[in-house]
Structures are given as structure tokens and as C-alpha cells.
C-alpha positions in Angstrom: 109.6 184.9 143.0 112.4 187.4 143.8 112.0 190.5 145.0 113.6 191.9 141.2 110.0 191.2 139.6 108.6 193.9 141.8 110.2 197.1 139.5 108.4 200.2 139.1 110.1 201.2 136.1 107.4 202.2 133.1 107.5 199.8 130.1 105.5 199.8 126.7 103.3 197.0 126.3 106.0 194.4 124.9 104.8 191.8 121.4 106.9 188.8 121.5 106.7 188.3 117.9 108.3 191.3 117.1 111.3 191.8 119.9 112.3 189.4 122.2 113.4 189.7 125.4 117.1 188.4 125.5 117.6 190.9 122.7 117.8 194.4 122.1 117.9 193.9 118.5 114.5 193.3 116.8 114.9 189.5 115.1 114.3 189.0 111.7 111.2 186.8 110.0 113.7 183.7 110.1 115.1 184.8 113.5 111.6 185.0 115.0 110.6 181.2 113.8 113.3 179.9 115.1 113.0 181.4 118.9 109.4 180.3 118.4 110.1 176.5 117.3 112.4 176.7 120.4 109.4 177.8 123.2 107.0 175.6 121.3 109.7 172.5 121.5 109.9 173.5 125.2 106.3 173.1 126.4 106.5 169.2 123.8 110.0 168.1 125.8 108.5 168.9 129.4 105.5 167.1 128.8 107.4 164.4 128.2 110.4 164.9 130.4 110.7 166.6 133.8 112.6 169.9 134.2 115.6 168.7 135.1 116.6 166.7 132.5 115.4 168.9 129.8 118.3 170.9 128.2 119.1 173.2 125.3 120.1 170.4 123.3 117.2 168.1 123.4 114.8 171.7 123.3 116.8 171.9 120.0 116.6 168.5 118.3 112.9 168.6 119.1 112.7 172.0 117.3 115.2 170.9 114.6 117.5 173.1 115.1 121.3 173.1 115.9 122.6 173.0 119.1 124.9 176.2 118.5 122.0 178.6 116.4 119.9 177.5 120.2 122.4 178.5 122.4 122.7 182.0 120.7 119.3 182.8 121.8 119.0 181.4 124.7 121.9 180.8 127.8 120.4 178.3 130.2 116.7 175.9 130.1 116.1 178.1 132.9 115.8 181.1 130.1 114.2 179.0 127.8 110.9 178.3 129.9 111.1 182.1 131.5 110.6 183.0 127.9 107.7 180.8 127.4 106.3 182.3 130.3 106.4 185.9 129.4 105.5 185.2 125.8 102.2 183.8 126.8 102.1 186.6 129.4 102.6 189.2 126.7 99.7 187.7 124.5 97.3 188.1 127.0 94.8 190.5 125.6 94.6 194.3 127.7 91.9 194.8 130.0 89.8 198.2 130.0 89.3 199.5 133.2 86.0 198.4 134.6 84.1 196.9 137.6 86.0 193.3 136.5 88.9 194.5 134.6 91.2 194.1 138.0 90.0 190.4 138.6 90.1 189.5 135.0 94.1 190.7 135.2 94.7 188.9 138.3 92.8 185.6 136.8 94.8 186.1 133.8 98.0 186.0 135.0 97.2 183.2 137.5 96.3 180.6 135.2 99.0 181.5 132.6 100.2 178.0 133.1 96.9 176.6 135.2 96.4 173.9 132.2 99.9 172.4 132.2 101.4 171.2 135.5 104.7 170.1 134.1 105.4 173.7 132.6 104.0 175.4 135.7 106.2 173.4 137.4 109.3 174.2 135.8 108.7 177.9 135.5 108.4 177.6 139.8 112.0 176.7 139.6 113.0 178.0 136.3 112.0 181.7 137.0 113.8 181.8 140.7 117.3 181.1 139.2 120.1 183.5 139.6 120.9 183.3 135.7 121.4 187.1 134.7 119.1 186.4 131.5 116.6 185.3 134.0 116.9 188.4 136.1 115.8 190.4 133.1 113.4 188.9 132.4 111.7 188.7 135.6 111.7 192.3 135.8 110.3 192.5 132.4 107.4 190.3 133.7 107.1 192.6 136.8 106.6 195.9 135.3 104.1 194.7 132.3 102.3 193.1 135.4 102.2 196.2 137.2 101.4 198.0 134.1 98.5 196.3 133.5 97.5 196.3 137.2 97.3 199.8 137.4 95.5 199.7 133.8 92.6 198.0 135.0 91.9 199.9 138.4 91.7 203.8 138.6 91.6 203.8 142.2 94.5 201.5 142.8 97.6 203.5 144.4 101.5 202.5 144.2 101.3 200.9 147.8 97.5 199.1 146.2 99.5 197.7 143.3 102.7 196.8 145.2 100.1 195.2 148.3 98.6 192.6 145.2 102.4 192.2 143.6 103.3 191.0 147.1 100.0 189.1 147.2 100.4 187.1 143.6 104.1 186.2 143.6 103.5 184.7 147.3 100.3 182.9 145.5 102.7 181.5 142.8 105.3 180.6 145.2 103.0 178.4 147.5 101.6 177.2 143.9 105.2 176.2 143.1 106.2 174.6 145.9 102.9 172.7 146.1 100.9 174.0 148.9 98.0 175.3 146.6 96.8 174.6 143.2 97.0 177.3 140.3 93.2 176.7 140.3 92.7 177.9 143.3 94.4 181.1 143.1 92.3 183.3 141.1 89.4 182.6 144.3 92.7 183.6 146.7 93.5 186.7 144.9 90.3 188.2 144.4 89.6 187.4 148.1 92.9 190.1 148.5 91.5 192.7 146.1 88.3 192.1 147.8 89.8 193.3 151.4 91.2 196.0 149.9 88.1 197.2 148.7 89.1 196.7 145.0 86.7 194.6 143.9 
């Protein structure tokens, strides 16, 4: 992960259904379906295909829609499955601060894409890419993480919640590039909390 998710710029907690993030206009109802038949056509095209031969195009004709109406949403695949990423980020349901709110976060965001090795896959490379679109969204990701993060613990600082940013996007990378599983890193990250007396 770059360095760009780790932004300590507030943000409100974000729906997906009603703004999207390569927007700052609210979609309509129609607008809406459509950017949602496009994630959904994602996750169907790379369990099928790998990453680097999926492209806006075939994400489209799975979804039914044209070519051009896709490409006015979206810039790059590399966009495509970010967005899938944050959306099921977003859905997540809020924590309450408690004894297990921290590793119930940390879990959370860990497994996002646990159950499906070909999406986790591409969002490893998808969500590094240097595509402005990207970029945004990235940070997006980074400051409802550390939103939430400092939502669930009291006691944890700005150098506590930037320690366990540093600590998850190095899990994901290792996750990404093969060296651990996505199962294993909720066990890995509460082990961090843990020695930092968070948990």
C-alpha cells in the first residue's frame, strides 16, 4: 500500500449507495445501478479470468452495459476493483468502543476480501497503481480506516493509530505478494495491538 492511504484528514462515514467515490456529484437511482452492475460484474469476470486480462470492456458486457456509459464511471480496471474494495469496506457495520471493538475493526478490515483469492489478488496490484482515480481513493480508504480505528479505542493516540496503519497495510502487502495468507492476519494484527497494550 502507499504511503497516500495513511491521511489524517477527518471524513464522514461515507454510503456507497448514495455517493460514489470517483464523483463529487451524488448519482441518480439509474446512475447508482449501473456503478453497482459494474462492481458486481467485477468480482463474476475475475473469478473467471485473472487480473490482467480483465478490462472495462469485458466488466461491461458482463454487466450489460456499453462500453462508453462504463468508461464514464470508471478510468482504468485498476479503479474498478479499488471501488469494489472500498464499497465493501464502507458496508462494514461501526464498531462501539469496547474491550473488542479494536480487534473486531482490525478483523474486519483484514478479511474484506479473505473469502475470494482472485479479488484479493487483484486489489494487491489494483490498489498500488499510480492511476490518479486510484490515489483518491486510497486515501478515502485510509481516513475511514483511521476513523474507525480511533472509533473503537479511547486510549488509542495519533502515533497508536498511525503504529497499527503501518502495521495492517504491511500485513496486506506481504498478503499480496504472497508471503502470508489473509487468514492469518487478523491472529498477526491483534498480536500488534496486543504489544501495544490495546487489547
Amino acid at each position: 500500500m502507499s504511503s497516500s492511504l495513511i491521511d489524517s484528514t477527518p471524513t464522514r462515514p461515507h454510503s456507497p449507495s448514495a455517493e460514489t467515490s470517483h464523483t463529487t456529484s451524488v448519482p441518480s437511482v439509474r446512475q447508482a445501478k449501473t456503478i453497482q452492475r459494474l462492481c458486481d460484474a467485477t468480482v463474476e469476470e475475475l473469478a473467471e479470468h485473472p487480473f490482467e486480462d480483465m478490462s472495462i470492456r469485458s466488466v461491461a458486457r458482463r454487466a450489460g452495459v456499453a462500453p462508453a456509459t462504463a468508461y464514464t464511471y470508471f478510468s482504468s480496471r485498476e479503479q474498478l476493483v479499488t471501488e469494489v474494495f472500498w464499497r465493501r469496506f464502507s458496508m462494514l457495520p461501526e464498531v462501539e468502543s469496547s474491550n473488542q471493538a479494536l480487534a473486531s475493526t482490525l478483523d474486519g478490515f483484514a478479511l474484506l476480501v479473505a473469502d475470494d483469492p482472485s479479488l484479493a489478488r487483484a486489489c494487491s496490484m489494483a490498489m498500488l497503481s499510480h492511476d490518479p482515480a486510484v490515489k483518491t481513493l486510497r486515501d478515502q480508504i485510509g481516513r475511514e480506516l483511521r476513523r474507525r480505528l480511533m472509533g473503537a479505542s479511547t486510549e488509542l493516540d495519533s502515533n497508536g493509530v498511525r503504529a497499527l496503519e503501518l502495521a495492517i497495510y504491511g500485513a496486506l502487502v506481504q498478503a499480496g505478494m504472497g508471503h502470508l495468507s489473509y487468514r492469518e492476519l487478523p491472529s498477526l494484527l491483534a498480536s500488534v495491538a496486543a504489544l501495544m497494550g490495546q487489547i
